[in-house]
N, C-alpha and C positions, 0 to 999 in steps of 0.2 A: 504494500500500500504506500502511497507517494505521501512522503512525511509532510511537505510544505502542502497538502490539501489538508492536514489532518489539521495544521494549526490556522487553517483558512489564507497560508500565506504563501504566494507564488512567486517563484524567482526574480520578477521585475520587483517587487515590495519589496526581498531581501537586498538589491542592488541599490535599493532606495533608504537604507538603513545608515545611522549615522555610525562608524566605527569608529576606535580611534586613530587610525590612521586619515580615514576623512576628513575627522576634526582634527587633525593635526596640517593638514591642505591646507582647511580652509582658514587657519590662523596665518597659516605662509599665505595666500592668495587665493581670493576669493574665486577667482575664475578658475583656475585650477580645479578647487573640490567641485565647480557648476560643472568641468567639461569632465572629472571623472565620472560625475552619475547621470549627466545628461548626453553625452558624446564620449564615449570611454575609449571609441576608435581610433577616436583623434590622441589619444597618449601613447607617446612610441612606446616601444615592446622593452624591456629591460635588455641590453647589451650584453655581452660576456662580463664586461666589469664588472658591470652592476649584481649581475648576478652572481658571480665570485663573492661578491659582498654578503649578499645574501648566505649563500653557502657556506661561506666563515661563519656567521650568525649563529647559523645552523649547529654547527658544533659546539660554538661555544653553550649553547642552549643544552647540549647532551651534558654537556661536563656539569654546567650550573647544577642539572637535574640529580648530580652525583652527591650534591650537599643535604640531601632529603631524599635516601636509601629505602624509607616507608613509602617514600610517592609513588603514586599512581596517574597514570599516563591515561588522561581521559582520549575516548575513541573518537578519530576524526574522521570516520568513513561518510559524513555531509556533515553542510550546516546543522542541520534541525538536529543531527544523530548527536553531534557532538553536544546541543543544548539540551536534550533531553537528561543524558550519559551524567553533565553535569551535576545539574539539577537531584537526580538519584542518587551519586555519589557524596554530597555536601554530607550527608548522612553520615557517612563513614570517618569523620572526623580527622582524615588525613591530607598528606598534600596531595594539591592537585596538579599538575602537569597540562598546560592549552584548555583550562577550563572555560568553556565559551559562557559568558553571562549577557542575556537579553532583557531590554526593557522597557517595552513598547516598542518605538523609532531607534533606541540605543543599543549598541552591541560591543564587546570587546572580546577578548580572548587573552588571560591571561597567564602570563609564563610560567610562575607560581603561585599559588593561592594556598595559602599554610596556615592550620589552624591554630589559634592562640585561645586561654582558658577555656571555659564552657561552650562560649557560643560566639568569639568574637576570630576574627581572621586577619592576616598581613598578605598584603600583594608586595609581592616582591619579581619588578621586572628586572630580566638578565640583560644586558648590554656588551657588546664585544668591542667597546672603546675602553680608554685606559684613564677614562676619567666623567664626571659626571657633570651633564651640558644640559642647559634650560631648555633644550627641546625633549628631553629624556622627565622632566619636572612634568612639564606640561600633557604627556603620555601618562604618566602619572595619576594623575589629578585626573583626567577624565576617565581614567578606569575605574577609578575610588568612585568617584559621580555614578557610575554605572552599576558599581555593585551595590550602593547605597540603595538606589532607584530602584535595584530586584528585590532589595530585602535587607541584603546582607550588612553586620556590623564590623565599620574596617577598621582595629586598632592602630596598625600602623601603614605604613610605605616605605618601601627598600627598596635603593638601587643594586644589584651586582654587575660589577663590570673588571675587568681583568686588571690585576695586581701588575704594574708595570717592573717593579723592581723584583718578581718572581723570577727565578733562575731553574730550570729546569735539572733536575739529579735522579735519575729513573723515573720512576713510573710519575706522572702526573696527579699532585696532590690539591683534588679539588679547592681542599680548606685554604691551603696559601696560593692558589692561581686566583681566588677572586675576593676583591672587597666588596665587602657587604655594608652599603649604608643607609643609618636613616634620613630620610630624606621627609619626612610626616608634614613637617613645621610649613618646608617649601611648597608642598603636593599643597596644604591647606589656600596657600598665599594665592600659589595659579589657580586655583578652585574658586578663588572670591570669582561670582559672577557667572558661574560657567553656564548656571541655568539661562540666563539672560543670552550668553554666546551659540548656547546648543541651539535654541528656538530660531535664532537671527540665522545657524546655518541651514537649518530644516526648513525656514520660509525659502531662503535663497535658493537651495537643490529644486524648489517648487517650483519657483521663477521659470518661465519659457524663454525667456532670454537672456543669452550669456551677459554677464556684467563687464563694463566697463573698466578694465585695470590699467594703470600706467604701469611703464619698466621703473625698477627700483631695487632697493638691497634687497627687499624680499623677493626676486629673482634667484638671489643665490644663497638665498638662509632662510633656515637652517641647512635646506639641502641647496643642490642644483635643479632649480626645476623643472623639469620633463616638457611644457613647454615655452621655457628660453627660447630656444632658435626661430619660433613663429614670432611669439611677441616681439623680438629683436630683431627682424629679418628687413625693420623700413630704414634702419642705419646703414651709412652710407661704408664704403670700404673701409676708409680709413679714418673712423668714429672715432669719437672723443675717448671710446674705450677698446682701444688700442694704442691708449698713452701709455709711457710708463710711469710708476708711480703710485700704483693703486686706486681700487674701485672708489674713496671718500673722494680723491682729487675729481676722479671720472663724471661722477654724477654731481659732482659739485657745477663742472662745466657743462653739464647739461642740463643742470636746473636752472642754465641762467640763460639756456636756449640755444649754446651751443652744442652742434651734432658733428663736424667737423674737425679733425686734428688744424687743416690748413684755413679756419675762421675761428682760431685761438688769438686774441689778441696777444701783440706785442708785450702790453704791459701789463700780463696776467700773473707776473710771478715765474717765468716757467725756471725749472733746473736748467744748469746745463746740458743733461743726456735730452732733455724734454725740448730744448731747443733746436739739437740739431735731428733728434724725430722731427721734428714739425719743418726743418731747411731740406729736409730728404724728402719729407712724402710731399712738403709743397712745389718742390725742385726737379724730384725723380733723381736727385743726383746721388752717389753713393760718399759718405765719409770718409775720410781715410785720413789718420793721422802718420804719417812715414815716420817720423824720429821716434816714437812711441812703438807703433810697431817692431821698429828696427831695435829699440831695447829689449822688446819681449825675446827676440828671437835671436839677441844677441847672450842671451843667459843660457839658453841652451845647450847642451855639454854632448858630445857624443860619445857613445853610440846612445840614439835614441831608442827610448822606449813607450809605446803607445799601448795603454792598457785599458782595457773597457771589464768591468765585470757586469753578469746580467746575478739577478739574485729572486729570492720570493721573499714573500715577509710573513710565513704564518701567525694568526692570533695567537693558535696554540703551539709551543715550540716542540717540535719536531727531536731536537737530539738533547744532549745533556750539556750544560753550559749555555741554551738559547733561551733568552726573555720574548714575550708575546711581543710578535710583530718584529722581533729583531730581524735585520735583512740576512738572510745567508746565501752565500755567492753559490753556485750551480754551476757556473761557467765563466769561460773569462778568452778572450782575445788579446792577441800580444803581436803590433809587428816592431820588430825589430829593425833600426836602421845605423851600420856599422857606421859609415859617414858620408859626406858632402856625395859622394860618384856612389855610392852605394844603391841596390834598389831594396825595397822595402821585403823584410823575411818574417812570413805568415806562422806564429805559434798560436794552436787552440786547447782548449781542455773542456770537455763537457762531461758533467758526473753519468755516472751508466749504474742503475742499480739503486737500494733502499740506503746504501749507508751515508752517514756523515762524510759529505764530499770534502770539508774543509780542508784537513790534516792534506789531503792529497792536493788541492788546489798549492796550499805554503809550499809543501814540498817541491811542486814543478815551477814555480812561481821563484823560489830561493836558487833552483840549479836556471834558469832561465833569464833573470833578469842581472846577474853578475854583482861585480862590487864598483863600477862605475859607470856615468852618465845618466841620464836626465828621464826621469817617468813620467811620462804627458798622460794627464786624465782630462777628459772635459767633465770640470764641476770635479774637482780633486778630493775635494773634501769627503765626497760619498766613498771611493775607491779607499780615502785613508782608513773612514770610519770602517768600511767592511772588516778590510787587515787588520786592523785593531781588534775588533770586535771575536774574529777567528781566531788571534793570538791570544786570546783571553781564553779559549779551551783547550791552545794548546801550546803551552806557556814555552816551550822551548823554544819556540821563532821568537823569543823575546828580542834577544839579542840583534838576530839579522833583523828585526823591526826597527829596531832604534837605526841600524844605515839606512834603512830604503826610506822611512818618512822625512828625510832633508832632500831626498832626492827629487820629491814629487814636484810637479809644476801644473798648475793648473791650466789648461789652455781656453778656458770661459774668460778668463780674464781680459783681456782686451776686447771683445766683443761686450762682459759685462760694462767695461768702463767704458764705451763706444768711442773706442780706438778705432772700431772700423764699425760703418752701420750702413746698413742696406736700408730703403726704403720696405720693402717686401718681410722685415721680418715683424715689422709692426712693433707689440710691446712682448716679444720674446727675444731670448740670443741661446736659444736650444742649440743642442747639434744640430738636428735635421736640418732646421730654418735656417741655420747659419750655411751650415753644408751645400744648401740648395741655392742661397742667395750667392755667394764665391763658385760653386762648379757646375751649377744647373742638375746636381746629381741629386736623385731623391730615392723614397722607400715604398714607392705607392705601389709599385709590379711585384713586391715581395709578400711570399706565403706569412711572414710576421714583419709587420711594419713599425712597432714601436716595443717599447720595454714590460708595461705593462699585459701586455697582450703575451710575450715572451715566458711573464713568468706564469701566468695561469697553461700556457699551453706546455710548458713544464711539470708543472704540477698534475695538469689531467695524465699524462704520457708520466708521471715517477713512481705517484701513489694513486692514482685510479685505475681504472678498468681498459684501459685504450688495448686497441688490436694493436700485434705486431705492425701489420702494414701504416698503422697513423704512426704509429712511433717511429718508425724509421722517415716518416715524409716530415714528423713535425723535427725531428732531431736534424734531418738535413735543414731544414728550416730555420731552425735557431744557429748554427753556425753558421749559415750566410747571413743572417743580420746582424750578431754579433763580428762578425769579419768587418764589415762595414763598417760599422761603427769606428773601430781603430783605422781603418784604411780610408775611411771619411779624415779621419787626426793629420794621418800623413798628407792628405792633399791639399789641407785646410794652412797646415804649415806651409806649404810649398808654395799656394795661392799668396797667404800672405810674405813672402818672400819675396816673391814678382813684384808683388805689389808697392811692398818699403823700399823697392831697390831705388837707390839714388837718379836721378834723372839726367841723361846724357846729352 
């Protein structure tokens, strides 16, 4: 028998139901929560990122589950099944696991629902950040409203979210991988009014017509919003927000009606980097600073070495010695360039198998990179922090860590300080952008075109279920973009060497 007839409530009704996620829309943007329950077509589909994201969640949610060993994992085989399942279980006096609670127009579904004295309860939602953010309050607070509104008596409200300074030593110890806190006092503050908030969004989803929104911060807070790129799409190429400088300067000049980087006045304040963006993109002409150049490139030492590592960052750490989210390197590209007449000599490493790649990364990294000449990373910092981070579990690269980190040099660095600036790369100085604006060379024909993409398709192909044949197409795949990457370094040098050369 069809459960939503039995409660007289058919799928368009339940689509029509306030969740907390809804109400979490419709505080970021009113048009948002109208087009998820009025045009829900109209919201892209979640990306691999995004849903990477998701599926971290996801586990961390298992583990959280491990801190309430009596809990019970209410059944989500439908809506109605799991409301029902609920409802029957509150009986049993334990915790509950996705208990779905409905109330009228209101619905939630909560991570844990834990029973306190005789007859009162704590919600306590899990989070897989490493710290606790007003949008996590405000999630909060309309679940407490919601269970209120069924019946139930909520004594407190807990955040859990992952212990950053938790250090991995065997087996995963739920008790110290997460902090648990009260958050009751906060949950109460966001709650002033909610009744007033819930009604104003339940009239709105009614409305037949989408509402009216300007672009603003709540475009990209607390999340990114899914539709950004429409709302945005009447800005012109090179928009005020493609300054550098950040989103307050950005909208600050478009609150005052400019949309333009090249109808920025003169005497608006701008920075120096902000001035010659605005001489480039009004110009089309390219920067270049030669003396400047020609010192970066006069510190260079040879033989060079160009190092790219790709990494993941799981929530949960993977080996012993790793904190949530710490990066571990997976792979690393190296070319090598003896000197001036030399051509460039391709070394790579990609881990094969479940174990801790580190120790093997140091070790070829140590016999590879010698005891002199100059390490080029783009955005250096990342590359030190990895080897740091890997010599921390395996303390005997101490030593050769102290030569290699005076060796590093950063090659973001002139582009950071627009030593050279292309119109084209707007308010980025990435590899790519940089790459492409100097050699016209890009990453768009490649099976993995950026880093992030890199390491989820790592991760599906290390620890999931992939067939042989995707593993060896996505493995050939990850060593040509990381190739790249460093062979992008060598031409990016070379370009700028053309370019500083003295004029005859």
């Amino acid at each position: 028998m069809n459960v939503y007839r039995i409660c007289g409530m058919d799928q368009a009704i339940v689509a029509r139901l306030l969740s907390k996620s809804k109400y979490l829309s419709g505080l970021q943007c009113r048009k948002l929560l109208w087009t998820q329950v009025n045009e829900p077509t109209v919201i892209p589909t979640a990306d691999i990122v995004t849903q990477h994201v998701f599926d971290q969640g996801h586990l961390v949610g298992e583990y959280a589950r491990q801190l309430f060993p009596s809990g019970i994992m209410v059944p989500q085989d439908g809506f109605m099944e799991n409301i029902f399942a609920t409802r029957r279980l509150l009986a049993e006096r334990r915790p509950l696991f996705e208990a779905g609670i409905l109330s009228g127009t209101l619905y939630c579904r909560l991570d844990i629902l834990h029973p306190v004295n005789d007859d009162e309860w704590d919600i306590i939602e899990i989070k897989s950040s490493t710290s606790v953010k007003d949008v996590h309050i405000y999630d909060v607070a309309f679940q407490k409203h919601c269970c209120r509104k069924a019946g139930l008596t909520i004594r407190a409200c807990k955040l859990g979210y992952l212990n950053k300074g938790y250090v991995k030593h065997g087996a995963i110890e739920p008790g110290e991988l997460f902090n648990l806190e009260d958050v009751s006092l906060r949950a109460e503050d966001a709650g002033t009014g909610i009744e007033e908030r819930v009604l104003d969004l339940l009239d709105l989803v009614s409305n037949r017509a989408c509402p009216k929104v300007s672009i603003g911060q709540h475009c990209l807070e607390p999340y990114d919003c899914p539709l950004r790129a429409d709302c945005w799409a009447f800005l012109p190429e090179n928009s005020v927000f493609t300054l550098r400088g950040g989103k307050p300067r950005q909208f600050s000049l478009y609150e005052q009606g400019i949309m333009s980087i090249q109808d920025i006045p003169d005497d608006s304040g701008l920075s120096r980097q902000q001035k010659i963006q605005k001489d480039c993109v009004t110009t089309g002409i390219t920067h270049i600073e030669k003396d400047e150049l020609r010192a970066f490139l006069d510190n260079l030492r040879y033989p060079l070495y160009y190092l790219d590592f790709e990494t993941i960052a799981p929530a949960i750490p993977l080996y012993d010695g790793m904190r949530p989210y710490q990066a571990l390197p997976f792979q690393f590209s190296l070319h090598t360039v003896e000197d001036e007449k030399a051509q460039p000599i391709h070394h790579s490493f990609l881990a094969d198998g479940m174990n801790d790649p580190r120790p093997v990364i140091l070790g070829e990294l140590m016999r590879l990179l010698g005891s002199e000449g100059s390490i080029i990373a783009y955005n250096a910092a990342f590359e030190e922090s990895v080897l740091t981070e890997s010599v921390e579990s395996s303390p005997e690269y101490t030593d050769w860590l102290q030569g290699i980190l005076p060796r590093m040099v950063d090659l973001l660095r002139p582009f950071r300080e627009f030593h050279y600036y292309h119109p084209s790369q707007q308010d980025t100085a990435s590899l790519k952008r940089v790459l492409l604006s100097l050699t016209g060379q890009g990453y768009e024909e490649m099976g993995i075109c950026d880093g992030m993409n890199a390491s989820i398709a790592y991760e599906r192909i290390a620890y999931g279920t992939a067939t042989e044949e995707e593993i060896a197409r996505v493995r050939a795949d990850l060593i040509e973009y990381c190739k790249l990457d460093t062979e992008g370094m060598v031409r990016i040098v070379d370009e700028l060497r053309r370019l500083s050369a003295p004029t005859r």
